[in-house]
VMD Tcl script that builds the backbone (N, CA, C; Angstrom):
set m [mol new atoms 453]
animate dup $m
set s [atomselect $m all]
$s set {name element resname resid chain x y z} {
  {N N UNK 1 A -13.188 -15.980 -16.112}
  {CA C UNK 1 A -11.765 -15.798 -16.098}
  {C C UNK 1 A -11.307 -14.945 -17.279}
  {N N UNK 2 A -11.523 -15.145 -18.054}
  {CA C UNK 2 A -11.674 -14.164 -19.776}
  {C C UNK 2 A -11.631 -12.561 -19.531}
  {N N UNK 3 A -12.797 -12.690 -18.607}
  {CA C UNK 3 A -13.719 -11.183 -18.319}
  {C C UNK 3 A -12.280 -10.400 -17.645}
  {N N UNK 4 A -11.799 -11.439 -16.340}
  {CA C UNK 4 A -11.116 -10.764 -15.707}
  {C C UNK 4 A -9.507 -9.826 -16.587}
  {N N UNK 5 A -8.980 -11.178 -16.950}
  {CA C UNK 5 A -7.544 -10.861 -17.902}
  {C C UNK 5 A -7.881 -9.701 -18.399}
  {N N UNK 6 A -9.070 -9.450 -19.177}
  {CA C UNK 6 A -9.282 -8.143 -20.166}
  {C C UNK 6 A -9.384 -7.143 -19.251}
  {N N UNK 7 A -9.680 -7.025 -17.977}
  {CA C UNK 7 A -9.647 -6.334 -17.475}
  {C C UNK 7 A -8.141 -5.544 -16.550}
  {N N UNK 8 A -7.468 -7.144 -16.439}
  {CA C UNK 8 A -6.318 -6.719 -16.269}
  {C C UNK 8 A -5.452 -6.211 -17.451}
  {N N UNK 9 A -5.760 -6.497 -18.393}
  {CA C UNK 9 A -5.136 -5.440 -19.534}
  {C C UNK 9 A -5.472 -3.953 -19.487}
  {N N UNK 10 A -6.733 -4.241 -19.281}
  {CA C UNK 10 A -7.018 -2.565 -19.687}
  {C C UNK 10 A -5.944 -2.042 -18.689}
  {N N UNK 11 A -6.156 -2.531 -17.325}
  {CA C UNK 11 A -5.581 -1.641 -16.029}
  {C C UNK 11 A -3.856 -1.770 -16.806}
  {N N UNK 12 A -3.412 -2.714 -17.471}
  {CA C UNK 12 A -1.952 -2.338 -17.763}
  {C C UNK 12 A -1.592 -1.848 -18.740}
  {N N UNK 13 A -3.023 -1.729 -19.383}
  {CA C UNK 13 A -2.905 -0.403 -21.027}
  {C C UNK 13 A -2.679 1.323 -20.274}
  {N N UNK 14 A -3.588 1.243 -19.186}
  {CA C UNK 14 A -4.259 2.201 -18.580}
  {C C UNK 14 A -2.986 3.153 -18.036}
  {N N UNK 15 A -1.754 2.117 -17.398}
  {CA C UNK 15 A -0.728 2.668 -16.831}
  {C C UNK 15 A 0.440 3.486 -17.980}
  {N N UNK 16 A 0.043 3.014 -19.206}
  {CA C UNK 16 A 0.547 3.810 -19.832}
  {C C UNK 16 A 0.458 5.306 -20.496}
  {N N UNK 17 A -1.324 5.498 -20.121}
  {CA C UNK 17 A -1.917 6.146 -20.579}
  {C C UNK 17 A -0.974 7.497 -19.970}
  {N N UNK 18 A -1.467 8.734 -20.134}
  {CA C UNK 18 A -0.544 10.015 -20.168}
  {C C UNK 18 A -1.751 10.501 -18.891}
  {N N UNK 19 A -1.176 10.730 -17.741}
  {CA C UNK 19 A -1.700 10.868 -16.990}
  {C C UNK 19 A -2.471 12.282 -16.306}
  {N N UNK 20 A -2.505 13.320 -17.613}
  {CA C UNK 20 A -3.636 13.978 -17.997}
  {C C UNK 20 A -5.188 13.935 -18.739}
  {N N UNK 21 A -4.885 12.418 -18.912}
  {CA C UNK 21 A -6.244 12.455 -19.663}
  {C C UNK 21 A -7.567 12.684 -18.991}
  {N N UNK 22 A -8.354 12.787 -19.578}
  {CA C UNK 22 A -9.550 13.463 -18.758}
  {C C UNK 22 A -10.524 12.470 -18.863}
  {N N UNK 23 A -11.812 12.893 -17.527}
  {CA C UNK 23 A -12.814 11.519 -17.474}
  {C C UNK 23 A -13.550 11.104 -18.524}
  {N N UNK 24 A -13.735 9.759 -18.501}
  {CA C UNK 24 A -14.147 9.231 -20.050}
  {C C UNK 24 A -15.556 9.596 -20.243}
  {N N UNK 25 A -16.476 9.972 -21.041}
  {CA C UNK 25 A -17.605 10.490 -20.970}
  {C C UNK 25 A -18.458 9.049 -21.258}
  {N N UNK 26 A -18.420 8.063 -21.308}
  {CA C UNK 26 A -19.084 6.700 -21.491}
  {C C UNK 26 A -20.545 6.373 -21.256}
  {N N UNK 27 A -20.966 7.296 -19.961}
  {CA C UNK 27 A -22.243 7.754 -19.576}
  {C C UNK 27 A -22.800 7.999 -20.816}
  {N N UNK 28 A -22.138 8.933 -21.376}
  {CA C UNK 28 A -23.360 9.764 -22.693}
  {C C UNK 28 A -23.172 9.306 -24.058}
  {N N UNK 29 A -22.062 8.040 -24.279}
  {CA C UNK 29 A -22.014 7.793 -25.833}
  {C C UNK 29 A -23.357 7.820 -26.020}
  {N N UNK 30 A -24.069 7.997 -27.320}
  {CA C UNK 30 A -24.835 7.781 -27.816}
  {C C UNK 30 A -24.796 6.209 -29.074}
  {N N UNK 31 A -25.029 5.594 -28.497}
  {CA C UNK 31 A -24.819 4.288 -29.165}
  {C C UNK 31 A -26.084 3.676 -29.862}
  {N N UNK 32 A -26.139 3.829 -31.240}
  {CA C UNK 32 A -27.316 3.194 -31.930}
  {C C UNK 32 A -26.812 2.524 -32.683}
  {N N UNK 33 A -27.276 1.112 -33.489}
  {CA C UNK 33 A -26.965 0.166 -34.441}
  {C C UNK 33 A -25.886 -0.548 -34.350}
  {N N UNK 34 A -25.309 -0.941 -32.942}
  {CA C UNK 34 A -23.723 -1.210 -32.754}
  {C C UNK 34 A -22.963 -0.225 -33.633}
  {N N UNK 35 A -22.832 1.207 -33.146}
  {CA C UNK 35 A -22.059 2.292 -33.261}
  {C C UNK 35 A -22.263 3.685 -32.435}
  {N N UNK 36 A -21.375 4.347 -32.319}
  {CA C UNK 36 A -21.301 5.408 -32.369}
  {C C UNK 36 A -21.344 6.799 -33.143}
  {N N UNK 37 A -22.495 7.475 -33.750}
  {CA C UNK 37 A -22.918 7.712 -34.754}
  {C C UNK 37 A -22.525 9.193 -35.017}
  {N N UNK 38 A -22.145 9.922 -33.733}
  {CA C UNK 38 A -21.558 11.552 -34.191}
  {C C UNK 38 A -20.296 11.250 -33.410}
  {N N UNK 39 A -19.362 12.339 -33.912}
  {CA C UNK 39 A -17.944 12.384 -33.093}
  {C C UNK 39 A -18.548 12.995 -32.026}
  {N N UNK 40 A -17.417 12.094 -30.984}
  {CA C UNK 40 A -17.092 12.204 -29.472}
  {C C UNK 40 A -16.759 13.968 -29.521}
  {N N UNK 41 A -16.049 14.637 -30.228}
  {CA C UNK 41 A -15.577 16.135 -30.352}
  {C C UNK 41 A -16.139 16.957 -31.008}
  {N N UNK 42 A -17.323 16.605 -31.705}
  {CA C UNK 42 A -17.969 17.395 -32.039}
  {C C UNK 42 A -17.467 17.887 -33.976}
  {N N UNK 43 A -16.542 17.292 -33.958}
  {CA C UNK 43 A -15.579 17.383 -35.283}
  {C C UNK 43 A -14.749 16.347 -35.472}
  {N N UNK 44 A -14.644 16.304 -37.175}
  {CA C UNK 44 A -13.880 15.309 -37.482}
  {C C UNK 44 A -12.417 15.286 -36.554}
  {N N UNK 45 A -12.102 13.687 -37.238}
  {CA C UNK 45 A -10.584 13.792 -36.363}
  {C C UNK 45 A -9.452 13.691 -37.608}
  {N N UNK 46 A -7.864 13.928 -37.143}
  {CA C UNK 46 A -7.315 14.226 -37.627}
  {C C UNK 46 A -6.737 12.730 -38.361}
  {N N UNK 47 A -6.498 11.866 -39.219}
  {CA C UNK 47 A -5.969 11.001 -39.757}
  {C C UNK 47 A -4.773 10.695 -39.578}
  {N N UNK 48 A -3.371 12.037 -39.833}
  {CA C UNK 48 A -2.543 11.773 -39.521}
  {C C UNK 48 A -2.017 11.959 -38.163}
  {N N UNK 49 A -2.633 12.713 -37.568}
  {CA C UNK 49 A -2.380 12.870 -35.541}
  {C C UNK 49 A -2.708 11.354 -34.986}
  {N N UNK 50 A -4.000 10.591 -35.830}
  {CA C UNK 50 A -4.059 9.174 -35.524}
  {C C UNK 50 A -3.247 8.435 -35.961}
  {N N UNK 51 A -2.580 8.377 -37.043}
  {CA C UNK 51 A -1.562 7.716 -37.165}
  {C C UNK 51 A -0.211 7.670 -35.779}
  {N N UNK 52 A -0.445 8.846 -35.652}
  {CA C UNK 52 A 0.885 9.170 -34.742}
  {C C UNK 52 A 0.061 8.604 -33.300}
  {N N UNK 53 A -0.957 8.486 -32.892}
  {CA C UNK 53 A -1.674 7.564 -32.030}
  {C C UNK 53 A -1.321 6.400 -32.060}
  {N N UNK 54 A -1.706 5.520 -33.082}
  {CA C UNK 54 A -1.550 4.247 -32.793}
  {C C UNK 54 A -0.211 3.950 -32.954}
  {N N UNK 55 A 0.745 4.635 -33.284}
  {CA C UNK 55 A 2.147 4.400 -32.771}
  {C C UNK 55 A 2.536 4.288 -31.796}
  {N N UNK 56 A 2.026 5.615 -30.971}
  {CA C UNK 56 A 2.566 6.057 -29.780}
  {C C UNK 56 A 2.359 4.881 -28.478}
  {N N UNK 57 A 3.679 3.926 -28.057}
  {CA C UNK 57 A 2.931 3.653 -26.692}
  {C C UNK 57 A 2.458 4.062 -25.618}
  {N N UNK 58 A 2.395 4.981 -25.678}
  {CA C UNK 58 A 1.910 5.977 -24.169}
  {C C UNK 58 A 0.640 6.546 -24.378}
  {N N UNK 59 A 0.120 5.795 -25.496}
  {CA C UNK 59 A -1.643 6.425 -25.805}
  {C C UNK 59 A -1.748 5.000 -26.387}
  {N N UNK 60 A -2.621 4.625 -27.306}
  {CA C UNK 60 A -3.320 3.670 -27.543}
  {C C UNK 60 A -2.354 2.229 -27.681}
  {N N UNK 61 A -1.093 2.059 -28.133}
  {CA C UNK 61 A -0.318 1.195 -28.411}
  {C C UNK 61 A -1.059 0.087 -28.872}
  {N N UNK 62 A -1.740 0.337 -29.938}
  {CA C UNK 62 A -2.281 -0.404 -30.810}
  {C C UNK 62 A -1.625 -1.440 -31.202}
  {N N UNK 63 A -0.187 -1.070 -31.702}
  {CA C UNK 63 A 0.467 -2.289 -32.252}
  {C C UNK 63 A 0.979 -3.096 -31.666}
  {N N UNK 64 A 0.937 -3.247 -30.003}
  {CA C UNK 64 A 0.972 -4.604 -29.621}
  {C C UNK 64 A 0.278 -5.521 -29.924}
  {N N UNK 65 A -0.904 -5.195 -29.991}
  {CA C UNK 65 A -1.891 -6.080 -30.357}
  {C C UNK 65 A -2.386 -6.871 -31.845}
  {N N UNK 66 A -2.232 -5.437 -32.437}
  {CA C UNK 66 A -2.610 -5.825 -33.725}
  {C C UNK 66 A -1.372 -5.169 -35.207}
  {N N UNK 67 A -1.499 -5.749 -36.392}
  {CA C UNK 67 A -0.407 -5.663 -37.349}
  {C C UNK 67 A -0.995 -4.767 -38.252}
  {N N UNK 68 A -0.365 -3.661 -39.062}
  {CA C UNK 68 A -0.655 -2.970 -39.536}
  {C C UNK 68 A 0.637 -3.070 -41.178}
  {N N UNK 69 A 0.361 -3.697 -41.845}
  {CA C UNK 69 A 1.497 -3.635 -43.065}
  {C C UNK 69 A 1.754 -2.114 -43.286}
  {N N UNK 70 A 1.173 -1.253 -43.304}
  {CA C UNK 70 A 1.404 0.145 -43.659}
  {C C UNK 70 A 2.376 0.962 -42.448}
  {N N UNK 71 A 2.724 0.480 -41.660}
  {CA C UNK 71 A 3.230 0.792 -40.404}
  {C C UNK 71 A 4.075 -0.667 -40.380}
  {N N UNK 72 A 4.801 -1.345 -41.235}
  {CA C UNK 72 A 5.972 -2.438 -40.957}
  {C C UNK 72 A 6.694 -1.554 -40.120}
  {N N UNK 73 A 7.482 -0.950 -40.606}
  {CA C UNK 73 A 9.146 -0.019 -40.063}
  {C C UNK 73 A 8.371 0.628 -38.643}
  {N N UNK 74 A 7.491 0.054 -38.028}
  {CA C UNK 74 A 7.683 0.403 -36.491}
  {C C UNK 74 A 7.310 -1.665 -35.589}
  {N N UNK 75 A 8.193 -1.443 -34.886}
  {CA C UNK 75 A 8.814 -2.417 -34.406}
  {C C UNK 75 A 7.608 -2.969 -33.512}
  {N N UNK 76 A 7.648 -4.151 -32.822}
  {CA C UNK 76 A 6.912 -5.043 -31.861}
  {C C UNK 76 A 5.203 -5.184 -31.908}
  {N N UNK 77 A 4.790 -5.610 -33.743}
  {CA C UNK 77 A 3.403 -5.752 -33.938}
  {C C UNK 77 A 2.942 -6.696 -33.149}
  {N N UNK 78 A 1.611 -6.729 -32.344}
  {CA C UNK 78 A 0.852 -8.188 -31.994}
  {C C UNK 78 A 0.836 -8.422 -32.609}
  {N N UNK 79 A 0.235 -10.526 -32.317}
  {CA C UNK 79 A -1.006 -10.505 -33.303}
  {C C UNK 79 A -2.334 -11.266 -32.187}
  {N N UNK 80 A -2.522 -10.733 -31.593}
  {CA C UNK 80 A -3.830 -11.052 -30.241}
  {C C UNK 80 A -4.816 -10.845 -31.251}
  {N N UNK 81 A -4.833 -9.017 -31.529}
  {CA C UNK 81 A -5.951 -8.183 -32.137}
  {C C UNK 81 A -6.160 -8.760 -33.925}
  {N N UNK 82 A -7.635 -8.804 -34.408}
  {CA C UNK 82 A -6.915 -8.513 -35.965}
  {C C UNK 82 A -6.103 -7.720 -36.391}
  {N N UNK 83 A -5.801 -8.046 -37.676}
  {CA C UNK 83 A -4.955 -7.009 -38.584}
  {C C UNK 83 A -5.689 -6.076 -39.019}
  {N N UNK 84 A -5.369 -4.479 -39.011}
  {CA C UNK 84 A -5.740 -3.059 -39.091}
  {C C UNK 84 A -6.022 -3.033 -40.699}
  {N N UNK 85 A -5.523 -3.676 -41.109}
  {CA C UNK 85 A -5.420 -3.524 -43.096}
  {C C UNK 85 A -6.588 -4.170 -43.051}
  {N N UNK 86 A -7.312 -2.860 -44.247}
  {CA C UNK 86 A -8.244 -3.276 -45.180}
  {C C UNK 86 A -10.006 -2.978 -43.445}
  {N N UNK 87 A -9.349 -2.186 -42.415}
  {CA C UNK 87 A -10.354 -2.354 -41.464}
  {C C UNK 87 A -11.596 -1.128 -42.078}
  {N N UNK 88 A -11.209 -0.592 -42.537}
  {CA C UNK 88 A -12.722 0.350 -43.371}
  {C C UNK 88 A -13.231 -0.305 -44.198}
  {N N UNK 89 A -12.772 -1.066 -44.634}
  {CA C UNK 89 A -13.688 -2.204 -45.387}
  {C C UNK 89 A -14.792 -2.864 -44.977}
  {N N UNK 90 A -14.315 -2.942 -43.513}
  {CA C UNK 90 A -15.108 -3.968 -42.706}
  {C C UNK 90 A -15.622 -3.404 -41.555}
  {N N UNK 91 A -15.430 -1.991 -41.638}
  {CA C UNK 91 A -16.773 -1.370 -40.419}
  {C C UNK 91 A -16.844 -0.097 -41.109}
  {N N UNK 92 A -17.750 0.839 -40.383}
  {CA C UNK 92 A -18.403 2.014 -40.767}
  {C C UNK 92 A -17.479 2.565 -39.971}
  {N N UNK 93 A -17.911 3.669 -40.286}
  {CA C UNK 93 A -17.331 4.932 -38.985}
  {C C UNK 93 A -18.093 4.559 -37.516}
  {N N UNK 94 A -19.309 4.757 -37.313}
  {CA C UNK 94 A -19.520 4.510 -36.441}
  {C C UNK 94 A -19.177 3.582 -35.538}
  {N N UNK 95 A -19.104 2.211 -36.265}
  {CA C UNK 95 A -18.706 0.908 -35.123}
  {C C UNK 95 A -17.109 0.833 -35.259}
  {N N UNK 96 A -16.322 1.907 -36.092}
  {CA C UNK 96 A -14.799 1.727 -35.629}
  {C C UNK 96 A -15.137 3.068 -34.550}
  {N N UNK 97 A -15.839 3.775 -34.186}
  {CA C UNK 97 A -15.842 4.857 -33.072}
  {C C UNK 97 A -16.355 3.860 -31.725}
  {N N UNK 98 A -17.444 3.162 -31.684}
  {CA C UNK 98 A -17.550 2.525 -30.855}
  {C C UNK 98 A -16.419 1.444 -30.691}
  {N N UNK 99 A -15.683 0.835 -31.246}
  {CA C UNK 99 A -14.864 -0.240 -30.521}
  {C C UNK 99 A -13.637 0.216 -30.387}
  {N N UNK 100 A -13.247 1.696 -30.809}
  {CA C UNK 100 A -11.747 1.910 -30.254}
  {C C UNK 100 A -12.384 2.670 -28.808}
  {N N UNK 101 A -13.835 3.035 -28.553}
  {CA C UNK 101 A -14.178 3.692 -27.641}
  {C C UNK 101 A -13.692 2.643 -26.747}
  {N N UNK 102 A -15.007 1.324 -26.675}
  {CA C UNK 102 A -14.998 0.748 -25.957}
  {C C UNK 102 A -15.244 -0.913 -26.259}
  {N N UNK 103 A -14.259 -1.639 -27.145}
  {CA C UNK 103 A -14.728 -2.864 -27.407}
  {C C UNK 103 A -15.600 -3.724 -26.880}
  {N N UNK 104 A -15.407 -3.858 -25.715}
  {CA C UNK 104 A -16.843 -4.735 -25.488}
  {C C UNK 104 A -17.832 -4.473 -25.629}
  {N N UNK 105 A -18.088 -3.585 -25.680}
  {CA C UNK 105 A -19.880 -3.088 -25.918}
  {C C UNK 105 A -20.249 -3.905 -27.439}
  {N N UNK 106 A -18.771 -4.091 -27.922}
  {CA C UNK 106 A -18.921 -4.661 -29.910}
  {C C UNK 106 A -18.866 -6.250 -29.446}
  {N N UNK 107 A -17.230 -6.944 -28.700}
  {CA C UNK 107 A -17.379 -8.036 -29.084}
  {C C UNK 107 A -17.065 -8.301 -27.755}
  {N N UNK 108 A -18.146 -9.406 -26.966}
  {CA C UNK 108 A -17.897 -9.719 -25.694}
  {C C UNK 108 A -16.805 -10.972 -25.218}
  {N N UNK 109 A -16.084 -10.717 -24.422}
  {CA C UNK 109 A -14.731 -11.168 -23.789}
  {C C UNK 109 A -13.678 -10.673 -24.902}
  {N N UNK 110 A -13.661 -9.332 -25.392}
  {CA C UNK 110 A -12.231 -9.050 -25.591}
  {C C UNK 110 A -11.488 -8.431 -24.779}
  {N N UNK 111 A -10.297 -9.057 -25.446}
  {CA C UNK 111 A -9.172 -8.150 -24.496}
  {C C UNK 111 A -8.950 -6.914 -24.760}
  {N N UNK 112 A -9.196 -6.580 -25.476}
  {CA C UNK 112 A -8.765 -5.024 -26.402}
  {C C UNK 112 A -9.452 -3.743 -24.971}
  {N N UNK 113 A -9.159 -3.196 -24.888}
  {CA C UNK 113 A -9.215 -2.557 -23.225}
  {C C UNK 113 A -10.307 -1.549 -24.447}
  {N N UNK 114 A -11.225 -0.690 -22.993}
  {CA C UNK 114 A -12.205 0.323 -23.272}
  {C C UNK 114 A -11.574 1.723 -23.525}
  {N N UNK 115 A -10.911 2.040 -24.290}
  {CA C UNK 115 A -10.216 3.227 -24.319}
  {C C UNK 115 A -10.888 4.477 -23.700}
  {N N UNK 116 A -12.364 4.570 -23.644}
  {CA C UNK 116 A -13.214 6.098 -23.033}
  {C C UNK 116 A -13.349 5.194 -21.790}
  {N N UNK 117 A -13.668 4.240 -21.541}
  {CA C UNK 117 A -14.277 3.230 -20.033}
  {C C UNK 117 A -13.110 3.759 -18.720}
  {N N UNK 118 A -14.065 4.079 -17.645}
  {CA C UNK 118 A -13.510 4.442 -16.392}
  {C C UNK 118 A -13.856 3.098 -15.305}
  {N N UNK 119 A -15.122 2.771 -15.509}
  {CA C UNK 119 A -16.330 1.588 -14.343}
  {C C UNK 119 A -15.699 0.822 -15.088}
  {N N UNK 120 A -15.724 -0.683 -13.529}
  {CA C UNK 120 A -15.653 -1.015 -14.084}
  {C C UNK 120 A -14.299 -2.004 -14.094}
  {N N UNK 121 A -13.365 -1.512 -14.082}
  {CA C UNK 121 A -11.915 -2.118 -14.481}
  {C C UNK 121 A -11.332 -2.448 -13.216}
  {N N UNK 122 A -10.202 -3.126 -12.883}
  {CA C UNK 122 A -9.575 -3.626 -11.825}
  {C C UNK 122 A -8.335 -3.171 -11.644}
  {N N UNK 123 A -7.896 -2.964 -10.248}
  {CA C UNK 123 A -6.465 -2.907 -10.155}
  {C C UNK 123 A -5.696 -2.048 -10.928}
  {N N UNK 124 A -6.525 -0.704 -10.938}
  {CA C UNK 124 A -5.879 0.816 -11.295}
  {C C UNK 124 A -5.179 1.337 -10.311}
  {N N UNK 125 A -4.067 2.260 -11.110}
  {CA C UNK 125 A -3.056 2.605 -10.214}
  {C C UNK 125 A -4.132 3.635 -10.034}
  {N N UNK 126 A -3.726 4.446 -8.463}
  {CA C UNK 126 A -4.269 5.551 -7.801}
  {C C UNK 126 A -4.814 6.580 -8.790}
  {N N UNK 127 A -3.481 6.997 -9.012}
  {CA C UNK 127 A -3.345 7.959 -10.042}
  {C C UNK 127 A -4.116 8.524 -11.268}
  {N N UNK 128 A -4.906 7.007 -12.246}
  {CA C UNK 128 A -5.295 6.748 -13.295}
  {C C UNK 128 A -6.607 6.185 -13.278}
  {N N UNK 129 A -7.231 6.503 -11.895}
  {CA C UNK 129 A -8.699 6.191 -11.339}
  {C C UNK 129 A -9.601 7.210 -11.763}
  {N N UNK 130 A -10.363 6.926 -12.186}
  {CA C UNK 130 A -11.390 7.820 -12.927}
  {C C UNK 130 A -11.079 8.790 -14.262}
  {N N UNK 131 A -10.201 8.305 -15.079}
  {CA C UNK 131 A -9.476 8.919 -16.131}
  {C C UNK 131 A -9.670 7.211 -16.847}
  {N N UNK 132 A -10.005 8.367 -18.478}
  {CA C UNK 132 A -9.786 6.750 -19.436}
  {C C UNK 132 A -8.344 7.212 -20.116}
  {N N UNK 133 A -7.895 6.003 -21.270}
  {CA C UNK 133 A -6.782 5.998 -21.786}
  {C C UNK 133 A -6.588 6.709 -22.442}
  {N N UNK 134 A -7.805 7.004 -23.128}
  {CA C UNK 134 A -7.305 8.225 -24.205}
  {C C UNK 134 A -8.609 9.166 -24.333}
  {N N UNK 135 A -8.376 10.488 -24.508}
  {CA C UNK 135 A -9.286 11.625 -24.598}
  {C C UNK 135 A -9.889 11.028 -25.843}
  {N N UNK 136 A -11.400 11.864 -25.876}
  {CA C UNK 136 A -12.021 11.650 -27.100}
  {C C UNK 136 A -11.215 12.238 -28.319}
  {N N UNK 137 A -10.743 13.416 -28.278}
  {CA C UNK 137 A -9.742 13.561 -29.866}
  {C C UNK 137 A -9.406 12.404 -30.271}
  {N N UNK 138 A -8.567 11.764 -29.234}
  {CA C UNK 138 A -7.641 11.103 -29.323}
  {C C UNK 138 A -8.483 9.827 -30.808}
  {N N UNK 139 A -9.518 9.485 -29.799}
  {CA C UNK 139 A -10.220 8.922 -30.511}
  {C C UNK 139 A -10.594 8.705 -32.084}
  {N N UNK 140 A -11.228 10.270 -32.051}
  {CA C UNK 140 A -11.523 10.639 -33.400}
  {C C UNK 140 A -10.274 10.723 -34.510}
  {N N UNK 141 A -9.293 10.830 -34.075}
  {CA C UNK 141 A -8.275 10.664 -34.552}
  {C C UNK 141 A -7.493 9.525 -34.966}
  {N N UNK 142 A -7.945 8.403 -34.166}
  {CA C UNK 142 A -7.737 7.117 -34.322}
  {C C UNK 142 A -8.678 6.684 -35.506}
  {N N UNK 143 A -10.031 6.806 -35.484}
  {CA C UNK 143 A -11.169 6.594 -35.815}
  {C C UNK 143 A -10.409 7.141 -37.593}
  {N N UNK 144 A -10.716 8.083 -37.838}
  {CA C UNK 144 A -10.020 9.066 -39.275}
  {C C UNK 144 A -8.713 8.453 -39.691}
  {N N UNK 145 A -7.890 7.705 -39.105}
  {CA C UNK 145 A -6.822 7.291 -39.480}
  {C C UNK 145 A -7.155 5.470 -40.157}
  {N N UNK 146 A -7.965 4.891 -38.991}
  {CA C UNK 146 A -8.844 3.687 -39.279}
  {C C UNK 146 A -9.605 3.652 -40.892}
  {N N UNK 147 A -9.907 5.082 -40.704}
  {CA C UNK 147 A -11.130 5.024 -42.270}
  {C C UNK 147 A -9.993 5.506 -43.221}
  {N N UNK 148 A -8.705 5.482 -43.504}
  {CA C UNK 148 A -7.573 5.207 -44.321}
  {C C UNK 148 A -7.591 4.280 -45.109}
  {N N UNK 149 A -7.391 3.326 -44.194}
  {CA C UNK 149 A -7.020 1.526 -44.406}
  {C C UNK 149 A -7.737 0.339 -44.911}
  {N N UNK 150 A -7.872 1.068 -46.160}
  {CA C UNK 150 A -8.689 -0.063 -47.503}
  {C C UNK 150 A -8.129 -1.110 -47.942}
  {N N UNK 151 A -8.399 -1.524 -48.409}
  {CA C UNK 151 A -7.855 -3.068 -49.293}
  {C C UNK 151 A -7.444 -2.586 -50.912}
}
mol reanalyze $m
mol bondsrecalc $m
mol representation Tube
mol addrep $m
């Protein structure tokens, strides 16, 4: 029952997603050591374009889930997810690339939806079938903004 809910999240993260995004490449992460060890783009990502990511609800809407003190003055934090503060502390680059990719592959029965994941998920609108939530930039950009947030 766990398995399923997370799945119905993703599908209602998914509907927000921007409905250009392109197919998630998930097939080819290269995943060693619980991580993801080169960027998805081939290049770093941008820190502050990720910032403007995990704001945005229409791409990752991070902050439903989880609280970010550095980001108070934006409105309606979860608290489902941990708190974002102090998260480079507590992973590498690689395993914050793998779990904004695709959390479960990190921690099994979360809700936190597969952001690159297409297989798989339930009860996608038409539209948003075979497309993940967010492009790999998107990612790397998330990822670079993540390795900010020290203690």
């Amino acid at each position: 029952m766990k398995k399923a809910r997370g799945y119905m999240l993703a599908g209602a993260v998914a509907a927000f997603a921007l409905a250009t995004a392109s197919p998630a490449v998930t097939a080819e992460l290269e995943i060693v050591d619980g991580g993801i060890p080169k960027s998805l783009t081939g290049k770093p990502g941008n820190a502050e374009a990720g910032k403007k990511a995990i704001i945005n609800r229409k791409l990752g809407n991070c902050l439903a889930c989880h609280t970010l003190s550095t980001l108070a003055d934006q409105p309606f934090h979860g608290e489902i997810g941990p708190t974002l503060d102090g998260v480079a502390d507590r992973y590498e680059e690689p395993q914050l690339r793998l779990i904004v990719a695709n959390a479960k592959a990190v921690f099994d029965g979360s809700m936190m939806p597969g952001f690159l994941v297409t297989d798989g998920l339930n009860r996608v609108a038409k539209n948003f079938q075979g497309k993940s939530i967010l492009e790999p930039a998107h990612v790397e950009d998330i990822v670079a903004y993540l390795l900010t947030l020290k203690e």
